[in-house]
N, C-alpha and C positions, 0 to 999 in steps of 0.2 A: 413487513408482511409475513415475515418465517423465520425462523430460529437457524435456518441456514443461512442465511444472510447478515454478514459483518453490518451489523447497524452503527460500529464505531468509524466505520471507512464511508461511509455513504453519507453525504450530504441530503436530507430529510429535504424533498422537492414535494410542494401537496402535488401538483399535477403529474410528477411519473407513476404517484402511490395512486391517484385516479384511475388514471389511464390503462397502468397494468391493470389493476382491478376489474376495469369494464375489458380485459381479453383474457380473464383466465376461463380456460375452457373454450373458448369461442375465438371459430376463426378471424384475423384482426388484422387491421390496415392504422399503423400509428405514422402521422405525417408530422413530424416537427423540424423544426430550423437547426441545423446545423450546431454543433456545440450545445442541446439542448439536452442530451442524454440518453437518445434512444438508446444507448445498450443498455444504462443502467434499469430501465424500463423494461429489457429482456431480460436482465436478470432478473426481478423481480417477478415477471410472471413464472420464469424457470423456478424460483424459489419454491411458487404457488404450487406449481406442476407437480413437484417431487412430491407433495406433503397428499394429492390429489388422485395421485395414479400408482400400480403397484410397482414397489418400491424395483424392482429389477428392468421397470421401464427406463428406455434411453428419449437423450436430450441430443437434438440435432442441430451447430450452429454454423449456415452457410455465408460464407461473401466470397467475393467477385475477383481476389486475387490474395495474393499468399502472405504478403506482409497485412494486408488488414485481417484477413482468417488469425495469424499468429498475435497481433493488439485483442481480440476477443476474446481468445486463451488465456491471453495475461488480463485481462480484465476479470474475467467471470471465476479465475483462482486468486485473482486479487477481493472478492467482494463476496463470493460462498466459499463455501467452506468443502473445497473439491479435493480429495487428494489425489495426487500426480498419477499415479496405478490407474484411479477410475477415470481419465480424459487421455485424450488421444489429437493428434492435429494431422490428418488424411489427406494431402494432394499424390497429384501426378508422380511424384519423388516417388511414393511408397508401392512395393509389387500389389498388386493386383491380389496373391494368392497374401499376402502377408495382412494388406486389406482387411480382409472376410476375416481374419485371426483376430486383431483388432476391434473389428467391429462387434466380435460378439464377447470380447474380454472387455470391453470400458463401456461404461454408461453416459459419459459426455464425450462427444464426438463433434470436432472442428473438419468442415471440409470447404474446399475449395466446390466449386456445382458442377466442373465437366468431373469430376472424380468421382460424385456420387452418383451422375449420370450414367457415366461408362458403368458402374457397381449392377443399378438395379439392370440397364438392358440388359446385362452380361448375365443377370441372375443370380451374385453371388451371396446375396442374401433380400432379405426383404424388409419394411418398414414395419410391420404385425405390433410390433415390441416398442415402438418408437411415440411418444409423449406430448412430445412437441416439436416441431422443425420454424427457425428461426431462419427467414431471409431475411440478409439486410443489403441494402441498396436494391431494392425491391422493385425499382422500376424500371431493371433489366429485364424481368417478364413477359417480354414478348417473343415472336419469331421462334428462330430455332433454338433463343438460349437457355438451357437447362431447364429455368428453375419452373416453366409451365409441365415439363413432361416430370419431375421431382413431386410437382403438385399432385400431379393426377393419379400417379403412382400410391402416394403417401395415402390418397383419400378411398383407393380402392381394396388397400392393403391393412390401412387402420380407421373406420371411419370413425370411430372415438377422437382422433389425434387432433392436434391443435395445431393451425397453422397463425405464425404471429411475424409481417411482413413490416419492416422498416424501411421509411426514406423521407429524405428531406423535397421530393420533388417527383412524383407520379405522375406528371404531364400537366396539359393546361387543357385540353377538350375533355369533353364528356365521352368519347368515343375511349381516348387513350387510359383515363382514368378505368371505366367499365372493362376493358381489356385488360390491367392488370389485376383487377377484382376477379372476374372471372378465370385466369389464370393460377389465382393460387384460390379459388374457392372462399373469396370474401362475400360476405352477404354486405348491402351499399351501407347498410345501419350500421356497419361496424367498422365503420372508418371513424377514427376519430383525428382530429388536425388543431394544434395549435399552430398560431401566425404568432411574428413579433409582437405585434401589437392586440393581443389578447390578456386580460388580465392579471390571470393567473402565473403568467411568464413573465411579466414585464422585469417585475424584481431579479432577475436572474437574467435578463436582457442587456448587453451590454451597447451603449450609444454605438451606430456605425451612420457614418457619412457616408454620402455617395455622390461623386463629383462626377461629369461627362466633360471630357476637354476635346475640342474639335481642332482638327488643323486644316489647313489647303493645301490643296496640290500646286508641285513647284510647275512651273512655265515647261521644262521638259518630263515631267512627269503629264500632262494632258497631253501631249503631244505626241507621247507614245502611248498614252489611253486612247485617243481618239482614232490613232492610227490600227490597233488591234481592232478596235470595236469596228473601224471600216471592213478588216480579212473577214471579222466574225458575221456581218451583216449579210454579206455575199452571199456566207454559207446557211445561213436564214434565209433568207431569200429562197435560195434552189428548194429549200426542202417545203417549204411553203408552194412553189409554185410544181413542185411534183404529190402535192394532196396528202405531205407527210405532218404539215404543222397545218392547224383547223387555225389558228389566233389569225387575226390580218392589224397588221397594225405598220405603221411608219418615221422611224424608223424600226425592224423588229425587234434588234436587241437592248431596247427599252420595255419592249412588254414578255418577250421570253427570257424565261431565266433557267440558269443550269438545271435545276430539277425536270424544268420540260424535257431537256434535252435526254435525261436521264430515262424519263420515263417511253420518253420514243426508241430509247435503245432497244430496252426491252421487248416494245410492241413488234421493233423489226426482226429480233429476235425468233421471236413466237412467227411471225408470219415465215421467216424463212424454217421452222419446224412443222409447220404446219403442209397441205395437200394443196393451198390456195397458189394465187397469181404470185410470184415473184419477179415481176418486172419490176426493172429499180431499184429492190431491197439494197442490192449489196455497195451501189453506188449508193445507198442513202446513209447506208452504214456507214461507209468511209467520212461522207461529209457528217455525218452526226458525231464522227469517234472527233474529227478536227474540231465541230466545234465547244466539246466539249474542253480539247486540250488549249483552245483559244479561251474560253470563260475563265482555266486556270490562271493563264497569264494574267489577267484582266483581273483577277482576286487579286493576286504577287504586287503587283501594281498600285490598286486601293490599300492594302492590308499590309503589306510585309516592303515594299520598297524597291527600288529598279536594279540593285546589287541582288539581291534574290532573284529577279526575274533573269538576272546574266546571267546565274547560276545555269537556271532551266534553262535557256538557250542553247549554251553550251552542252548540255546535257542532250538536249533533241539534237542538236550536229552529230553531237559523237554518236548517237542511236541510230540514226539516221544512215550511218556508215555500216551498220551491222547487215545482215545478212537475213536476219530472224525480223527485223525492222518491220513495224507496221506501214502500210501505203500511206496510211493518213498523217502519220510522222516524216516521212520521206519527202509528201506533195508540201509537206508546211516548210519545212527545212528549207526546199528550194524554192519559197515563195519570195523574192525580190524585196518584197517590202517588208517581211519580218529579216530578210539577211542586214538591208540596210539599219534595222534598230538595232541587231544584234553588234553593227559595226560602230554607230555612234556612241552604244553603251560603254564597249573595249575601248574606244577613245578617251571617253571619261572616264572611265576607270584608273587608268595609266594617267593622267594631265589633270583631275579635279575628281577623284572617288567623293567626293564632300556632296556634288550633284547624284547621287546615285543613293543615300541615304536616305530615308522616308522623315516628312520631317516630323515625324510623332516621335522617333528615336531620339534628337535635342531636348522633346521637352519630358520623355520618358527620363534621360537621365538627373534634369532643374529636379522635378517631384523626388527623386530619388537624393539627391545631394541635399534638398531642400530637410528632407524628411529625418536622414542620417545627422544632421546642422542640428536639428528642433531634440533630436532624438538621439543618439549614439549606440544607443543601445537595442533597436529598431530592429525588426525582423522585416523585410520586404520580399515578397513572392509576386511575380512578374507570369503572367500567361502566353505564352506566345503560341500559335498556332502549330509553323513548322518549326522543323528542327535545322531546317537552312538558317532561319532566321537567329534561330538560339543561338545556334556556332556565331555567327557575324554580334549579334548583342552581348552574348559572354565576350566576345575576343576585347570590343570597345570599352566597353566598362572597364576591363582590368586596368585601364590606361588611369582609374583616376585612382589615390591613393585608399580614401576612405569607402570607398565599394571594395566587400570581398566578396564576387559572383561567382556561380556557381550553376552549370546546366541539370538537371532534372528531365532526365527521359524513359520510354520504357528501354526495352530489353532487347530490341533486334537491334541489329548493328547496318547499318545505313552506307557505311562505305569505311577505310580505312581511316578517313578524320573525323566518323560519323560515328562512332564505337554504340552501340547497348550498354546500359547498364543493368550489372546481374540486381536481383531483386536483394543479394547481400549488401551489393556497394548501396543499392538506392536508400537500406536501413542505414548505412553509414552515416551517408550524406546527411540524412535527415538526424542523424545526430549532432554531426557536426553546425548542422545548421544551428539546432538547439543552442549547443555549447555557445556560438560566437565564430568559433573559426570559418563561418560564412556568413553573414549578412542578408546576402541578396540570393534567393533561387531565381531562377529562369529556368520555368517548366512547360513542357507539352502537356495535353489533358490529363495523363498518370495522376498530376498532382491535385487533380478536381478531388478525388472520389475517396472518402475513407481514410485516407491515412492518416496517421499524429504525426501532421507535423507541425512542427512548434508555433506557438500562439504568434500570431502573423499582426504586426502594428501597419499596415499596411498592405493590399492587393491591388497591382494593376494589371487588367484586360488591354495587353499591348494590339489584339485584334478585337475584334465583335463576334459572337456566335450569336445565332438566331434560334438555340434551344433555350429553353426558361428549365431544362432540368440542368444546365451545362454551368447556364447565369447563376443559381442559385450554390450547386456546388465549390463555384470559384470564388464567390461574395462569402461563402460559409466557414471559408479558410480563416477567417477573420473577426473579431469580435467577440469574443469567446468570455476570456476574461478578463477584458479591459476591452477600454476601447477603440475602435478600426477603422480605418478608412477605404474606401472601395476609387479605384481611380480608373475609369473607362473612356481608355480616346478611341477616337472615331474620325473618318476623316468624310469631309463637309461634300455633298453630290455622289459619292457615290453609293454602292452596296452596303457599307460600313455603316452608314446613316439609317438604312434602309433596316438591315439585321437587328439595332440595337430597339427600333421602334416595335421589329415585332417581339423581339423577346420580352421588353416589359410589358408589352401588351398580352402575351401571352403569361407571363408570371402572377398578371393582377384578373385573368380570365382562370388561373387554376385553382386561385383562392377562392373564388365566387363560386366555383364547380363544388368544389369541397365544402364548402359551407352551407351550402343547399343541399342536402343526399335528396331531397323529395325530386329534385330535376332529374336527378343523375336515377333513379328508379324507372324514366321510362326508356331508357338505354338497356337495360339490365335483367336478363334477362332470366328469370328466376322465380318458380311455379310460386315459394312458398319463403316469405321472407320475415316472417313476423320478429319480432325481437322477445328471446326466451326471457323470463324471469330469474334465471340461478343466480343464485347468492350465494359468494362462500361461505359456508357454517362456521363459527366458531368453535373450536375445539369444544368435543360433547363428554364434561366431568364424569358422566354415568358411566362411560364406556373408557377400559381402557386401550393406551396404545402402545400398538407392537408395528416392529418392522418387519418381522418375520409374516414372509408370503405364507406359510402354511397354519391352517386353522388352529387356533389354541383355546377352544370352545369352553371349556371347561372357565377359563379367563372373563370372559364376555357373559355367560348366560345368567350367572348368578343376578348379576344387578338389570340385565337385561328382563330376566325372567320376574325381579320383585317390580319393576318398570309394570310389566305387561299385565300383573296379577293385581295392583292395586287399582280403589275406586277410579270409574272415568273419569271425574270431577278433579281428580289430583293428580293422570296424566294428563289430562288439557292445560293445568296450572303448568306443569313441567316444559307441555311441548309452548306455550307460550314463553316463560321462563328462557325457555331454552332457544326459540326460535326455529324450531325442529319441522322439517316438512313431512309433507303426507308419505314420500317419497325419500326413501335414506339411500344409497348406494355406495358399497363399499370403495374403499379407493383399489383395493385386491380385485374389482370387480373387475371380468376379461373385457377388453375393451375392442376385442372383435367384432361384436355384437351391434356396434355402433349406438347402444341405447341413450349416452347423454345427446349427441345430435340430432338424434330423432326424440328426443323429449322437448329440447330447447329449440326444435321447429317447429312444436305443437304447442308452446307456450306453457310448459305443465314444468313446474314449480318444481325443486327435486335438491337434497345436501349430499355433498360430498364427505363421507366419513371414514374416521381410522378404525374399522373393526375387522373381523372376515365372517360376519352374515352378509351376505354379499346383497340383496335386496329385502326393505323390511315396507310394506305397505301401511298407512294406519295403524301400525304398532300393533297389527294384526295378523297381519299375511307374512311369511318367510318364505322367499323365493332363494334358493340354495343350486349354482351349476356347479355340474361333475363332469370329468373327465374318461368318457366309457375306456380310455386305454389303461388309466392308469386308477383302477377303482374294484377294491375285493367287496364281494358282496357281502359276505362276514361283517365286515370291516365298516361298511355302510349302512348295515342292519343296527347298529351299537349308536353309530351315531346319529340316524335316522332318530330314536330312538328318543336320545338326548334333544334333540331338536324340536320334536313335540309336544315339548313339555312345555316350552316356552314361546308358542303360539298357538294362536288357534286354528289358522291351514296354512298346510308346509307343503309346498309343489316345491318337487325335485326334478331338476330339469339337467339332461342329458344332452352334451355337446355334442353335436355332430358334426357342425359346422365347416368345419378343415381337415375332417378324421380324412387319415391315408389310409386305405388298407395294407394289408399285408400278404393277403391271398384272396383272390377271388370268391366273394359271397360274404366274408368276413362282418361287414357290415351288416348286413342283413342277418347273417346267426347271431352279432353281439345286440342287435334291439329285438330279438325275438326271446335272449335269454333274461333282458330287463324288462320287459313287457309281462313275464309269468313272476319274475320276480316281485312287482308292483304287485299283480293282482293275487300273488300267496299271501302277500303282507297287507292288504288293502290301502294299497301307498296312492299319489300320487306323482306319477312322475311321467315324465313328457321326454321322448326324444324329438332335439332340436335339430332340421340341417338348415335353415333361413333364418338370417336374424329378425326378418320381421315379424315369426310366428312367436317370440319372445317377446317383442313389443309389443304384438297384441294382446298376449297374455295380461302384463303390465296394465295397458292403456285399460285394457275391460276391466279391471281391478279398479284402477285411479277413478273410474268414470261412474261404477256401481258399487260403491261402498257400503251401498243397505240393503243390501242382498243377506237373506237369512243365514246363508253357510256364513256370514262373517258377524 
C-alpha cells in the first residue's frame, strides 16, 4: 500500500490489503479471528495515513496493558520504516511532565488508555495534530473505560482524524455491538468482519478442533451441592417473601441466579440512598451479601473442586474472627451446617485428599499426557478461573515427569504463596514458554487477551465462562499456524453446562449481528450515515512531491498552471487518465476544519493529494488558508499574485478558528486590517471562525459549477 511499508517482511494477505483500504480515512470497526493480523492491517492503514495527512501529523497506538502496547512497538518498527527518535512507548512509568515532552518530540506514540486519559483530562496537550488513533482490543469500550472519553476527545479536538478500532470479539447483541460503535464514532457501514469460515481467509485458516468433555459429580461432591443450595434457598426464600425478588418459583435457586442477586444489591443500595421507606433494606442487604457468598461456594463446587471450596472455608473462619468482619460472613461461619461440611472436608483432606479433587483434573491431566505422547513438542495453555485452583493444579502436575507447568497470572499478589507476577517476569515466562523450558501454562484470564504467546498445539477451558468475547479470545490462543485443538470440560447438571450453552449461543448470535449491519442500523443511532465515495488517488505524475509542510509554489504551478491553461477536451482526457476528482485536497490541508468528514457524510467524491495548494475545485477554483498570526501582507501580496495566474478564482480564506488572542480586541483589529487589505487589492478573502462556513463555501462550489464567475 506505501513505500513505508517493508513489503519484504509482510506476508501479501488480499483481505488485510481490502480491509485497510475500505478504513483509510474513515472511522472503522475491523472484527477478525484471532491470529488473523489485525495489526498488520493497522499498519497498513498507518502506512496510508502518513502519505494522506501533513507530514508533522501524529499516529496514535492504544492497548489495554503494557506488554501488548510494547509487541505493537516491535511490530510497527518491525514492518515501517519508523525510526527509534520519532516513536515513543507512554504508560504510567513515564512522569506526567516528561509525557507532554514526549508527546510533542515523536510522531508515533504507544500508550497504554489510562495514561492517555489522565493526559487529555489533565490538559497536557491535545489531539488537534493527531492522524489517526488505533484501538485494539476494542471491545473494552464501554463504561468507565478510557477509550470512550479518548474517543470523544479525539473527535472534538480533530474532526479530520481517523479512528480505526480492532477485535476479535465486540459482543454478540446488537445493543453491545451499537454501544461500542457509538463509543469510538463508527458509523454501522463501517464495520467490516471476517469469520473463519469466509472465503477469502480460509487459506490462511488453520484447522482447529473443538472437543466438549463432560464429567459427573462424585457422590460427595452433590452432597455438599445439595446441602449449600439448601443454606442458599432459605436466603431466597426470605428475600422473596419480604417483596425483594419479583421471580416466584420452587425451588428458587434454580430460577435465580447470582447476577439477580447482583442486581438487587444494587437496587438496595439506591433505596437506602435515596428519601424513600427503608424498612428491611439493611436486613436485605445482609441476606443478599450471604447469598451471594453462597452462589460462590456453589461455582468452587461445579467448577474448581472441594479442595478449593476448603480453601474458602477456611478463609471465611479466619475473617470471621476479625473485627472489621462482615455480619453476613460471621452469621455464615456459625451456620451449623456449613461448619459440619467444613469438618468432613478437613477429614478428607487428612485420610483421602483424592475425594476432594474435581474429577475434570484426572482427565485434564489423560488430554494432557495424551497430547505431550502424540506430540513432545507441544505447547499446552490450560484456563483456569481462579488462582486457588492454578496453585493446587501447577503443584499436581509437577508430580509427572514429562509436564513442565507453569502458573500465568496477573500482577497483584494474592497472599505470601499467592505472589503477582511483575509484567517483566510475565514477558519471561512467555519466553521461556516459547523456548520449551515449559510446556504447560496454567493461566488466569491475563492469558486471554493480546499477548504473543507462543503458538499453542493445544487450549483447555479447565472452567466454562459464559462470555463469547472471553470463548473467543481463549479459542484464539490457538491455531494460528498449524493446527489446534480447543478442549472444554464441563461438568454435567450443573452451571458449567448451562455457561457453555450460552456462550456458543452467544458467539454464533454475534456473527449473524455483524453480518447483517441493515439490522444493527435500527439500534444506531445516527442523523446521517451514508457511505462516502473516497478513493485513494494514485500518486498524481503532474504534480510533484515534497514532505516539506511549507509552500514551495514556485515547484507546483508550473505544470499545475500548463494543466489548467490547456484545451478542456485534454484536461478531461487527463482527469480521466488520471482518475482525478472534482475535489483535490492537499494532504498539508489543516485538518481542524473537519472538511474530509463532512464531505464523506455528504457522499461528495474528493482525492487526497501530495501538493500544498491546499484545495483545487474543477481545476478551476484554488481555495488557499492562511494563518492571520503568522502572515506579512508584503509577503502575501507576492504570492497572491503568483496564485492568479494559475486559476481562474482564488478565495483566500483566513483562519480564525483556534486564533488565541493576545490582548484584548486583537482579533477584531487583525480582521479589520485584512478586510481593507482584500478590498485595496480587489482580493477575495474570507475570515473563517466555524469550520462550517468553509464547507459551505466548498459544497456551493461542488454543487454550482456553471455559474459564470467559473
Amino acid at each position: 500500500m506505501s513505500d513505508t511499508v517493508d513489503n519484504h517482511q509482510i506476508e501479501f494477505r488480499k483481505y488485510q490489503s481490502t480491509i485497510a483500504e475500505k478504513c483509510i480515512n474513515k472511522n472503522s470497526l475491523v472484527v477478525l479471528p484471532t491470529g488473523l493480523g489485525k495489526t498488520i492491517i493497522a499498519v497498513l492503514v498507518a502506512s496510508k495515513t502518513l502519505e494522506l495527512f501533513p507530514s508533522e501529523n501524529k499516529i496514535i497506538v492504544l492497548a489495554p496493558t503494557r506488554p501488548l502496547i510494547n509487541q505493537h512497538y516491535e511490530t510497527f518498527h518491525k514492518f515501517l520504516n519508523i525510526h527509534e527518535k520519532n516513536s515513543y512507548i507512554l504508560t504510567g512509568k513515564v512522569s506526567p511532565e516528561k509525557r507532554t515532552q514526549l508527546f510533542t518530540e515523536n510522531q508515533f506514540l504507544f500508550y497504554t488508555p489510562q495514561t492517555l486519559r489522565n493526559d487529555l483530562v489533565n490538559q497536557k496537550y491535545d489531539l488537534s495534530e493527531v492522524s489517526l488513533i488505533i484501538f485494539d482490543e476494542a471491545h473494552h469500550s464501554t463504561g468507565d473505560y478510557p477509550y470512550p472519553l479518548i474517543g470523544d476527545k479525539y473527535i472534538d479536538q480533530n474532526p479530520d482524524g481517523t479512528i480505526l478500532a480492532l477485535t476479535a470479539s465486540p459482543g454478540a447483541s446488537k445493543n453491545k455491538i451499537n454501544e461500542l460503535c457509538k463509543s469510538l464514532h463508527i458509523p454501522i457501514e463501517n464495520i467490516h468482519i471476517r469469520t473463519r469460515k469466509d472465503q477469502d481467509v480460509k487459506t490462511y485458516i488453520k484447522p482447529m478442533d473443538i472437543y466438549k468433555v463432560s464429567v459427573n459429580m462424585t457422590s460427595i461432591m452433590k452432597d455438599v451441592y445439595t446441602a449449600i443450595n439448601g443454606i442458599l434457598e432459605e436466603r431466597l426464600q426470605y428475600l422473596s417473601q419480604v417483596n425483594f425478588l419479583e421471580k416466584k418459583s420452587d425451588p428458587f435457586y434454580k430460577k435465580i441466579i447470582r447476577k439477580d442477586l447482583l442486581r438487587l444489591n444494587k437496587e438496595l443500595v439506591s433505596i437506602l440512598h435515596s428519601n424513600g421507606d427503608k424498612t428491611g433494606v439493611y436486613s436485605a442487604l445482609s441476606i443478599n451479601a450471604q447469598g451471594l457468598i453462597l452462589y460462590h461456594m456453589i461455582e468452587l463446587v461445579e467448577q474448581q473442586g472441594l479442595d478449593v471450596l476448603l480453601q474458602y472455608l477456611e478463609k471465611v473462619n479466619k475473617d470471621a474472627k476479625k473485627r472489621t468482619s462482615s455480619k453476613a460472613i460471621k452469621i455464615l461461619a456459625s451456620d451449623h451446617r456449613l461448619r459440619n461440611i467444613f469438618l468432613e472436608l478437613k477429614k478428607n483432606k487428612d485420610f483421602s485428599p483424592e475425594n476432594l479433587t474435581h474429577p475434570k483434573y484426572p482427565v485434564l491431566v489423560k488430554i494432557i499426557l495424551e497430547e505431550l505422547k502424540r506430540n513432545p513438542r507441544a505447547r499446552i495453555l490450560v484456563f483456569v478461573k481462579l488462582r486457588d485452583s492454578i496453585k493446587n493444579i501447577v503443584k499436581k502436575l509437577s508430580r509427572y515427569e514429562n509436564i513442565k507447568a507453569t502458573r500465568f497470572v496477573g500482577q497483584t499478589t494474592k497472599s505470601e504463596d499467592d505472589k503477582g507476577l511483575s509484567q517483566k517476569r510475565q514477558i519471561e515466562i512467555l519466553d521461556e514458554f516459547k523456548q520449551g523450558i515449559y510446556n504447560v501454562l496454567v493461566s488466569t484470564n491475563v492469558g486471554e487477551e493480546g499477548l504473543d504467546i507462543a503458538e499453542c498445539d493445544l487450549v483447555i477451558f479447565y472452567d466454562v465462562v459464559a462470555s463469547e468475547i472471553r470463548l473467543i479470545q481463549r479459542k484464539g490462543r490457538t491455531a494460528r499456524h498449524r493446527e489446534g485443538k480447543v478442549v472444554i470440560l464441563y461438568c454435567n447438571g450443573t452451571h458449567d453446562e448451562v455457561y457453555l450453552r450460552i456462550a456458543l449461543s452467544k458467539l454464533k448470535r454475534m456473527n449473524v449481528n455483524l453480518k447483517n449491519p441493515s439490522q444493527l442500523k435500527t439500534y444506531y443511532e445516527q442523523e446521517n450515515n451514508k457511505e462516502a465515495k473516497f478513493e485513494v488517488p494514485e500518486d498524481i505524475e503532474s504534480i510533484s512531491t515534497s514532505t516539506d509542510i511549507k509552500p514551495n509554489k514556485k515547484q507546483y504551478q508550473s505544470k499545475l498552471e500548463t494543466f489548467m491553461n490547456s484545451p478542456p477536451e485534454q484536461q478531461q482526457q487527463v482527469l480521466q487518465e488520471k482518475k482525478i476528482s472534482n475535489i483535490r485536497i492537499s494532504r498539508n490541508f489543516p485538518t481542524s476544519f473537519g472538511l474530509r468528514k463532512k464531505l464523506q457524510g455528504d457522499a461528495i467524491e474528493f482525492q487526497i493529494v501530495d501538493f500544498d495548494l491546499h484545495i483545487i475545485l474543477y481545476n478551476k477554483v484554488l481555495i488557499q488558508i492562511f494563518d492571520p498570526k503568522n502572515c506579512s501582507f508584503k509577503d502575501l501580496l507576492s504570492e497572491i499574485q503568483d496564485l492568479k495566474q494559475i486559476c481562474k478564482l482564488l478565495i483566500i480564506i483566513f483562519d480564525f478558528i483556534d486564533y488565541r488572542q493576545d490582548f484584548g480586541g486583537e482579533r477584531r483589529i487583525l480582521k479589520k486590517k485584512i478586510n481593507d487589505f482584500a478590498t485595496n487589492h480587489s482580493l477575495h478573502i474570507i475570515n473563517v471562525d466555524d469550520p462550517e462556513e468553509l464547507y459551505f463555501i466548498v459544497k456551493n462550489i461542488y454543487e454550482n459549477p456553471q455559474e459564470e464567475r467559473l
